[in-house]
C-alpha positions as CSV (number, residue, x, y, z in Angstrom):
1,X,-5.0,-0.1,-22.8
2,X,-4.5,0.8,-19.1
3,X,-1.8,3.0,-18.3
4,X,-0.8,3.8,-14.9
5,X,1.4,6.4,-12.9
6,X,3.1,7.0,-9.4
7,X,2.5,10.4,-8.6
8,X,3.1,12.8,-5.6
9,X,0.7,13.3,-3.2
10,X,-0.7,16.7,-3.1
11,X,-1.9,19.0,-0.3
12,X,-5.1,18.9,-2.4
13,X,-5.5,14.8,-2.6
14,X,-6.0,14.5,1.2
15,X,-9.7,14.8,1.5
16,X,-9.9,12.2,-1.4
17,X,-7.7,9.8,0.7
18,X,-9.6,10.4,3.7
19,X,-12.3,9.4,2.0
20,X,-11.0,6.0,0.6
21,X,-9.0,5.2,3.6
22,X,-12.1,5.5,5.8
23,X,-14.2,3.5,3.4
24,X,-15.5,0.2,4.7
25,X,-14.0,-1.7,1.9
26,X,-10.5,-0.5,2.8
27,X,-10.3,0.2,6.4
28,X,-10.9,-3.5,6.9
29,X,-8.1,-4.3,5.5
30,X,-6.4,-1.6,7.3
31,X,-3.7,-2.3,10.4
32,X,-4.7,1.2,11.6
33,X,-8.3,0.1,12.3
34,X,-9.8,3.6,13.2
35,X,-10.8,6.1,10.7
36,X,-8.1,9.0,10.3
37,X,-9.4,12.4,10.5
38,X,-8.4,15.7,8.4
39,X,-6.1,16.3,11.4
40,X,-4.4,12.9,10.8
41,X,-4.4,13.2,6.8
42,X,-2.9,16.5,7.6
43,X,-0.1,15.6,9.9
44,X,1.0,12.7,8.5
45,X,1.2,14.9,4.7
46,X,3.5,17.6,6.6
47,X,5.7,15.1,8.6
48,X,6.4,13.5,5.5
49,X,8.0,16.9,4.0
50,X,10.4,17.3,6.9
51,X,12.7,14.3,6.4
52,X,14.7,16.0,3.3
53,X,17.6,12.9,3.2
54,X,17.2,10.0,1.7
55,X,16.5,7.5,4.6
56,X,12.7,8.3,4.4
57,X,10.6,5.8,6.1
58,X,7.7,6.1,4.1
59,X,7.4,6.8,0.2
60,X,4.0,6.6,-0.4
61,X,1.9,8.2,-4.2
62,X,-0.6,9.0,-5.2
63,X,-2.0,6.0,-7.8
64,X,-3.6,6.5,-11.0
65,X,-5.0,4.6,-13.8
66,X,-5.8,6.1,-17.2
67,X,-4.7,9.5,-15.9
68,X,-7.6,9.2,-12.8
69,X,-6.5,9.0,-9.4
70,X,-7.8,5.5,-8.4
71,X,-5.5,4.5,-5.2
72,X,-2.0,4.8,-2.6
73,X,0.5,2.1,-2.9
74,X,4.2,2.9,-1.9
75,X,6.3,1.6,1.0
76,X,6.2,2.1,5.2
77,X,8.6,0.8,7.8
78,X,11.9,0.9,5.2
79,X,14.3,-0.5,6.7
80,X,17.5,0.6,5.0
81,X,20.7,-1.7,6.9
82,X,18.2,-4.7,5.8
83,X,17.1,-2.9,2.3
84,X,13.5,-4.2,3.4
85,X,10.6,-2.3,2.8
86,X,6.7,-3.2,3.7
87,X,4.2,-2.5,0.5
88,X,1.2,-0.3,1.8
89,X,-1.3,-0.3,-1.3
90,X,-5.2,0.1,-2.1
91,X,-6.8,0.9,-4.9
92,X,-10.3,3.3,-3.5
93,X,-12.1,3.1,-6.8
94,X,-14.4,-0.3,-6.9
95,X,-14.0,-0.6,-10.1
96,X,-10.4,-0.5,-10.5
97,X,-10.2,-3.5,-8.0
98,X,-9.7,-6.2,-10.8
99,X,-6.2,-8.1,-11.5
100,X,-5.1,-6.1,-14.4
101,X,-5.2,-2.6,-12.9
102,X,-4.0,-4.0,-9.6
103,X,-1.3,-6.2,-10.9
104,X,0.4,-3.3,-12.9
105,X,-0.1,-0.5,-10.3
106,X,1.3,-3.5,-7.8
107,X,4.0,-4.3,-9.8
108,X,4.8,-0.6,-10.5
109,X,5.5,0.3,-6.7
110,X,7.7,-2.9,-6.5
111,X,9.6,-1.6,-9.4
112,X,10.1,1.5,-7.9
113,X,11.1,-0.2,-4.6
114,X,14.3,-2.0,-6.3
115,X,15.4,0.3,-9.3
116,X,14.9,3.9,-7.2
117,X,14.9,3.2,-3.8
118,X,17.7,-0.4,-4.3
119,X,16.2,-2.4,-1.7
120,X,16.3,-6.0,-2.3
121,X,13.1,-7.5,-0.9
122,X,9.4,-6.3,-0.4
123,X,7.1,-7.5,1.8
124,X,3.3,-7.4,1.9
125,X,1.3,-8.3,4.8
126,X,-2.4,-8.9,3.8
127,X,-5.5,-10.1,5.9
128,X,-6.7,-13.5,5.0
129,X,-10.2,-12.2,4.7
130,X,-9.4,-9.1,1.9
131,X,-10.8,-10.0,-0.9
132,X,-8.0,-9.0,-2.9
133,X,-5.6,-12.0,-1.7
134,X,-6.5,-13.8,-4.7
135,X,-5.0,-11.9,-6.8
136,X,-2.2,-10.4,-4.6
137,X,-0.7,-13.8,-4.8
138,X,-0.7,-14.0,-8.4
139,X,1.3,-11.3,-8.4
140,X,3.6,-11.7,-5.5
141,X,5.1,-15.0,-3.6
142,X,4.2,-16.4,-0.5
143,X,6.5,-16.8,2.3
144,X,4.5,-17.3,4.8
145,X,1.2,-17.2,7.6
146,X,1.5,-15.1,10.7
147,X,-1.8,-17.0,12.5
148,X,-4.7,-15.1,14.5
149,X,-3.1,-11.6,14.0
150,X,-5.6,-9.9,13.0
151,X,-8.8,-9.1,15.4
152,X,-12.2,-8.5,13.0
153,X,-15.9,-9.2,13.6
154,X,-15.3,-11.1,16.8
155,X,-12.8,-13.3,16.0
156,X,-8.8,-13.9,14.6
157,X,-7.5,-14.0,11.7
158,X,-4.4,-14.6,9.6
159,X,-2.1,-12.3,8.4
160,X,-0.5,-14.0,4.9
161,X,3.4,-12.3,3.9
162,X,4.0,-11.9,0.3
163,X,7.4,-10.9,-1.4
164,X,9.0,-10.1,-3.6
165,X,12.8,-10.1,-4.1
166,X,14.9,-8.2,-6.3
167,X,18.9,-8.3,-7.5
């Protein structure tokens, strides 16, 4: 049976991020393309404890499967007049990368997005060449292509937007 969880990210997580985030296999598929230093983990983790309202722009946990921490999902760029939110997710564990882990930690952090948060639509720009696309769009609709916006190995790529709507 695979249970999962959305915890909080803890002062103590941050070199475990670090250390997925900067990992080839998920910094490709990355829009920040440059690996984020301890600096970075650090500033970003304090930032996000001084916006005490509600109209955060980023709710982002810690993932876990099985009780082991295995990945980040959560939203960025919430835009509250619109009640739109953009999914930021990876899973830094290899082995976790497989369609039932993915689809209920995925489906968790949309949850979250429309029965906490009540936003009515998530979107979820991925890179036509993650490997993951597959089964993101079992998972999630698609509404459409964004072409050449992505810059990797020499050449462009496409950006693919999947949703999902809620009530």
């Amino acid at each position: 049976m695979v249970e999962v969880g959305l915890n909080p990210i803890e002062l103590e997580d941050l070199p475990l991020l670090q250390s997925w985030r900067n990992s080839p296999e998920v910094m490709t598929n990355c829009r920040q393309y440059r690996p984020l230093s301890m600096k970075d983990m650090m500033e970003w983790y304090q930032s996000k404890d001084t916006n005490t309202d509600y109209n955060l722009t980023t709710d982002l946990f810690l993932l876990t499967c099985n009780n082991r921490k295995v990945g980040v999902g959560g939203l960025v760029r919430i835009d509250w007049r619109n009640r739109i939110g953009e999914l930021s997710f990876y899973i830094g564990l290899a082995r976790y990368r497989n369609k039932k882990v993915i689809g209920k930690l995925l489906l968790s952090v949309v949850e979250h997005s429309f029965s906490t948060l009540g936003l009515r639509k998530v979107v979820f720009p991925v890179y036509q060449n993650n490997p993951l696309l597959p089964i993101y769009e079992t998972l999630l609709k698609r509404e459409y292509i964004a072409k050449s916006e992505y810059y990797h190995n020499g050449k462009f790529h496409d950006r693919i937007i999947l949703v999902a709507y809620g009530k």
